[in-house]
C-alpha positions in Angstrom: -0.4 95.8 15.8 -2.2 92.7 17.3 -1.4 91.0 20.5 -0.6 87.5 19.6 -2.5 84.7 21.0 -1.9 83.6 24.7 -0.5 80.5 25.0 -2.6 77.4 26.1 -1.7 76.5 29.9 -2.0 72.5 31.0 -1.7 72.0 34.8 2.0 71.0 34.5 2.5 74.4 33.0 0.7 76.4 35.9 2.5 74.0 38.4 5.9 75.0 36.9 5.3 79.0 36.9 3.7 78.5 40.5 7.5 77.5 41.6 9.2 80.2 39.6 7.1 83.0 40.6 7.7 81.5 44.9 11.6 81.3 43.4 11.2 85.1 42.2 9.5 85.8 45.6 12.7 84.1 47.7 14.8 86.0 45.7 13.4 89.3 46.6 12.9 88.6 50.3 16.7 86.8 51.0 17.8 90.2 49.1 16.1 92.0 51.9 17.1 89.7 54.9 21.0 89.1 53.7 21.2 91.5 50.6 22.4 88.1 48.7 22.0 87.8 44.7 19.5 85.1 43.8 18.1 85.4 40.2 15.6 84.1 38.7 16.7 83.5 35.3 13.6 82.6 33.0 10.5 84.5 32.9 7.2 82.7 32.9 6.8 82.6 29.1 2.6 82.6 29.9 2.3 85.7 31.5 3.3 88.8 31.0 5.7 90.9 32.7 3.4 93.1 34.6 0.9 90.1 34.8 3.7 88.5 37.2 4.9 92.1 38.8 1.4 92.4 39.7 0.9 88.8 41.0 4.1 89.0 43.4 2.6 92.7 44.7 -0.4 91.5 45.9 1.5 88.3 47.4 3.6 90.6 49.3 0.8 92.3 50.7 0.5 89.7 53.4 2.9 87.1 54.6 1.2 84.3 56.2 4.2 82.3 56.8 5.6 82.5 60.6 8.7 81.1 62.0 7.6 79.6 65.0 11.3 79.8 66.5 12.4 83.2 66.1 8.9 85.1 64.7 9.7 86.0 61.4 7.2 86.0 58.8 7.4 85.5 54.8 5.0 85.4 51.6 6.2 82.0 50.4 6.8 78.6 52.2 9.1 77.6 50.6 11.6 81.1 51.6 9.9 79.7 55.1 11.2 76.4 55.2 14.7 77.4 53.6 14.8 79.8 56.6 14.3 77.2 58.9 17.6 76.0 58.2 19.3 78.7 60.1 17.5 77.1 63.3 17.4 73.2 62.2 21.3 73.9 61.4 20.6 72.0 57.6 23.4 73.2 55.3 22.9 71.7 52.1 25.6 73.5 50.1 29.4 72.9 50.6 32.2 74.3 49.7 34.6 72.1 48.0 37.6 74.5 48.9 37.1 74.5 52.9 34.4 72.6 53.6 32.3 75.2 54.7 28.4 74.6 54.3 25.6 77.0 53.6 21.8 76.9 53.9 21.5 78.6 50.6 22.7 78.2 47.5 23.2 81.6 46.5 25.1 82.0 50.1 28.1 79.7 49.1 27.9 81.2 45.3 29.1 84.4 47.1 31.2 82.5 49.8 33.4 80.9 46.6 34.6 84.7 46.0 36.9 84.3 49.0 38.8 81.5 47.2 38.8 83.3 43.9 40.0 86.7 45.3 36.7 88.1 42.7 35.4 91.4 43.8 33.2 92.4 41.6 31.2 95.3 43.3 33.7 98.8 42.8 33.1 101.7 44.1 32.6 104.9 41.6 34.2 107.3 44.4 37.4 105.5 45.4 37.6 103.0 43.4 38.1 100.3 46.1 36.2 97.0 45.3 34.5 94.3 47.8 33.6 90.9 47.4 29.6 91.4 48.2 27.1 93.7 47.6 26.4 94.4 51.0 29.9 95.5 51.8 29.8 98.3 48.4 26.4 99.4 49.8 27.9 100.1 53.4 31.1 101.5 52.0 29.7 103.8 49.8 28.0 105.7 53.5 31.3 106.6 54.0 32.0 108.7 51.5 27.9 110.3 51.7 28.2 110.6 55.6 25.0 108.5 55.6 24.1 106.7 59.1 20.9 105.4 58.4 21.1 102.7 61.4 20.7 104.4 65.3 21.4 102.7 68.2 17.9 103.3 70.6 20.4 102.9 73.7 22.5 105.8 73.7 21.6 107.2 70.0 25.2 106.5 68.3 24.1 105.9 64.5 26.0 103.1 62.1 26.5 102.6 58.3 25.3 99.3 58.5 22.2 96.9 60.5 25.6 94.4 61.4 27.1 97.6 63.0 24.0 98.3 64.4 23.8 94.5 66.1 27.4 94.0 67.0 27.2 97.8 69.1 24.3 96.3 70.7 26.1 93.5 72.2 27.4 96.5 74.2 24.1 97.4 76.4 23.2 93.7 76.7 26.3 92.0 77.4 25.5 89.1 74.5 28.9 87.6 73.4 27.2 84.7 71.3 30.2 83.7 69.3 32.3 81.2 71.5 35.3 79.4 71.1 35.1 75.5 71.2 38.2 75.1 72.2 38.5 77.3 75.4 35.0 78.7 75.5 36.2 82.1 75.7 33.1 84.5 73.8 33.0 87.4 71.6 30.9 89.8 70.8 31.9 89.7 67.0 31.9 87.0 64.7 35.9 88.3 63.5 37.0 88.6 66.9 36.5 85.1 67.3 38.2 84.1 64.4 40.9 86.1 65.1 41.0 84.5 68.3 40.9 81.1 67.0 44.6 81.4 65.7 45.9 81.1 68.4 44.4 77.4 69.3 45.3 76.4 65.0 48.9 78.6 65.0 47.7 79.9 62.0 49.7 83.3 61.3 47.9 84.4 57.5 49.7 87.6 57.9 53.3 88.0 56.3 55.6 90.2 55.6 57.3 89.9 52.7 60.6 92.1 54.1 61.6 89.8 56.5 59.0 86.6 57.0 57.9 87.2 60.2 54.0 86.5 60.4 51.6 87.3 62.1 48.1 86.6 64.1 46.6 90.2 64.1 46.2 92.5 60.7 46.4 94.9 63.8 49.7 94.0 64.4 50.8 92.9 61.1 50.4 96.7 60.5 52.2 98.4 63.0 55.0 95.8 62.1 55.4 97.2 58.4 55.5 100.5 60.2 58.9 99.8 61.4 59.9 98.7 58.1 58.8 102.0 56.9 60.2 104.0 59.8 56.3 105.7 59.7 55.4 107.0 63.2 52.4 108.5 62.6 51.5 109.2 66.5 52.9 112.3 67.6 53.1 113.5 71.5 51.9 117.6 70.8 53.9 118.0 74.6 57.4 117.0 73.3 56.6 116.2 69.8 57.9 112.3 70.3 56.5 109.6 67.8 55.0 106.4 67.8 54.4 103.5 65.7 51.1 102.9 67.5 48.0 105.2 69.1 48.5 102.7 72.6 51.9 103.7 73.1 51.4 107.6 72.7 48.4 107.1 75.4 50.7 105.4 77.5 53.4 108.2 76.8 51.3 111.0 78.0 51.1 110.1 81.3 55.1 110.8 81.6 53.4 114.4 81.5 50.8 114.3 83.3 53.0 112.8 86.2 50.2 110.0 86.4 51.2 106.3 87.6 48.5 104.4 87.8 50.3 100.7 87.8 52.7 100.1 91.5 54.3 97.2 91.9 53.1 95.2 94.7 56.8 94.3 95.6 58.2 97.3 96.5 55.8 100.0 96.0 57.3 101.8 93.3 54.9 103.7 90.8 55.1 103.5 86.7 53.4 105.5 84.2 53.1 102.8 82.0 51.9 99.2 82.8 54.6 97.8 80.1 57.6 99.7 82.2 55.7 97.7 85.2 55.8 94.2 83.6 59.7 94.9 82.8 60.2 96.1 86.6 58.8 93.1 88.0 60.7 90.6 86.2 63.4 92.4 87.2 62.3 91.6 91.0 61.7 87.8 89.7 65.3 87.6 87.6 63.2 87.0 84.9 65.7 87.2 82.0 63.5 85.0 79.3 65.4 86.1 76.1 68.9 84.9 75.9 72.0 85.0 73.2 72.6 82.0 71.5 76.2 83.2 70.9 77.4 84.1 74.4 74.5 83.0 76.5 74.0 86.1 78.4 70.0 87.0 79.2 68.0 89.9 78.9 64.6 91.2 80.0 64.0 92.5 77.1 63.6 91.5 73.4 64.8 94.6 72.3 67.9 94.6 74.8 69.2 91.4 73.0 68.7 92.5 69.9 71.0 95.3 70.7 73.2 93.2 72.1 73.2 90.8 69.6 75.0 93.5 67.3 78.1 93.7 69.3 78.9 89.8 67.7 78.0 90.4 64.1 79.6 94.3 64.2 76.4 95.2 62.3 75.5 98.6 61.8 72.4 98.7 59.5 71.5 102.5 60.2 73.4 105.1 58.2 73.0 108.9 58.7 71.8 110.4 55.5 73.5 113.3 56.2 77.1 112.0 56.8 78.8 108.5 57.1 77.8 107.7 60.6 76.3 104.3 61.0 74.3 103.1 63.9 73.0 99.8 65.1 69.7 100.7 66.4 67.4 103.2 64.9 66.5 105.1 67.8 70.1 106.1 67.7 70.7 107.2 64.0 67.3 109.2 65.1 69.0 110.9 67.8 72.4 111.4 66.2 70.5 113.3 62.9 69.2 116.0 65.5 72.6 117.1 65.2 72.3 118.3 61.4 68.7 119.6 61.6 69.0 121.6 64.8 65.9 119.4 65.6 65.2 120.4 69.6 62.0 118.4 70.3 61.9 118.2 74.3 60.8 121.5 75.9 60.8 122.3 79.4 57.3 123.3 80.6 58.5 125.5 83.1 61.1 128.2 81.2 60.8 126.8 77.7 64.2 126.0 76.9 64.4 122.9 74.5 66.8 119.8 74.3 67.4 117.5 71.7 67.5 114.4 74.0 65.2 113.7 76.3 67.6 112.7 78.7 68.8 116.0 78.9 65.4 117.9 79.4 64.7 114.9 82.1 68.1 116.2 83.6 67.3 119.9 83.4 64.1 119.6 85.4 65.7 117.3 88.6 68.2 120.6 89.0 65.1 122.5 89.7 64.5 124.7 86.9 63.3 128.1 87.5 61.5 130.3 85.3 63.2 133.2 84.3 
């Protein structure tokens, strides 16, 4: 078969497949910088595909064009002077959902997923979707163990290069995201952000069980955990459980006899520094939460709350082993020990076990000795 004829090329023509062929090369190279889709939709209808694949190779050979400001170097200009914009601080695409502007078009293409809730990238393993590219390509280490990013500090390795730059923060100290409202900085971009709810009182995390909202996914999670009644931090001394890793760390040290936190009023030494805070406000008669029914103050939240039932008679714990009802949870826990035979505090020094710890704490003041 015959090749048909090329076609005839006027100036205008050659301009026009100059500008696609730089477009195809600013594709290629803001894929490599911010792994960020940027097609280029037609091909040059005068020269064939492997006439333009070879064109672009040996235009990648070299990149002539320097940033003066930060180094960086590129094949095409015009990549060069959309670059530029990340120092000149030129957004030329907004968002007309939050006003949000990019230097890049193809940047605030992928920054309109967030408002549409699109993720169209799933992963073949798990089946869990992401809104960019990027975030599949990092995920999908995970599951292949794959760390190809190494930290040349102290040799940690990382799934992804913003791993890799946020750890480094670490070594140099860098915290270059600040708040304009308090100029408090982060190392990460999200910690910031995070952070920033508390000057805007945004809470974007509720729970659809009882309303209350929160700052923190952090804490937005161990909250559902009491919903739940999951405690998935378990004290291998006593076998006690907690809603979060913190408070098991803090629990420990109730075994190790450590007690690092002393009040500076009267001396007295605590294992944990949250029993501290409550002893001190103790000292100051600081009794913050109060009932609106009777007036009376506590120290604690949780003290009123427990209080609070003793007005509305409420008893929202039920045994599920007989009729007993309970106001608090910790209670119903204790009371259910009595059907399994559950004995979860054990004396270090004989062994013996007690189903309440106030009995085990009690069994080791009257100076237990092993038989």
């Amino acid at each position: 078969m015959n090749n048909p004829e090329p076609l005839r090329i006027n100036h205008k023509d050659t301009v026009k497949q100059g500008d696609l062929m730089e477009e195809s090369e600013e594709s290629e190279e803001l894929s490599e910088a911010g792994e960020k889709q940027h097609h280029v939709k037609n091909c040059v209808k005068s020269l064939s595909c492997s006439q333009t694949k070879s064109s672009l190779l040996k235009r990648r050979a070299k990149k002539p064009f320097t940033c003066s400001q930060c180094g960086k170097s590129y094949t095409v200009k015009g990549t060069l002077a959309i670059h530029m914009r990340t120092h000149t601080g030129e957004n030329l695409h907004t968002c007309d959902q939050c006003g949000k502007s990019f230097p890049i078009k193809a940047y605030l293409k992928d920054h309109m997923r967030i408002h549409t809730g699109e993720k169209p990238y799933s992963c073949d393993q798990c089946g869990k979707s992401f809104t960019y590219r990027h975030s599949l390509k990092s995920h999908t280490r995970a599951h292949s163990g794959e760390k190809p990013y190494t930290c040349d500090q102290c040799g940690n390795s990382f799934t992804s290069k913003r791993s890799l730059k946020e750890h480094m923060s670490i070594h140099t100290g860098v915290r270059p995201h600040t708040c304009d409202q308090c100029g408090t900085s982060f190392r990460q971009k999200a910690a910031l952000r995070e952070h920033m709810t508390i000057h805007t009182g945004v809470k974007p995390f509720a729970c659809d069980q009882c309303g209350k909202s929160f700052r923190k996914s952090c804490t937005f999670k161990v909250h559902l955990r009491r919903h739940s009644g999951e405690r998935p931090f378990t004290c291998d001394q006593c076998g006690k459980t907690f809603f979060r890793s913190d408070a098991l760390k803090d629990h420990l040290k109730v075994h190790t006899k450590e007690k690092p936190y002393m009040c500076t009023l009267c001396g007295r030494s605590f294992s944990q520094s949250g029993t501290l805070k409550l002893h001190q406000k103790r000292h100051n008669s600081v009794k913050e939460h109060m009932c609106f029914d009777c007036g009376k103050t506590f120290v604690r939240d949780a003290e009123l709350k427990l209080h609070q039932s003793t007005h509305t008679g409420e008893k929202p714990f039920k045994c599920s082993h007989c009729d007993k009802r309970f106001r608090w949870s910790d209670y119903l826990k204790k009371h259910e020990r009595i059907h399994t035979g559950e004995k979860p505090y054990h004396c270090s020094q004989c062994g013996k076990s007690f189903t309440l710890s106030s009995s085990l704490l009690s069994h080791t003041k009257n100076k237990c000795v092993k038989s």
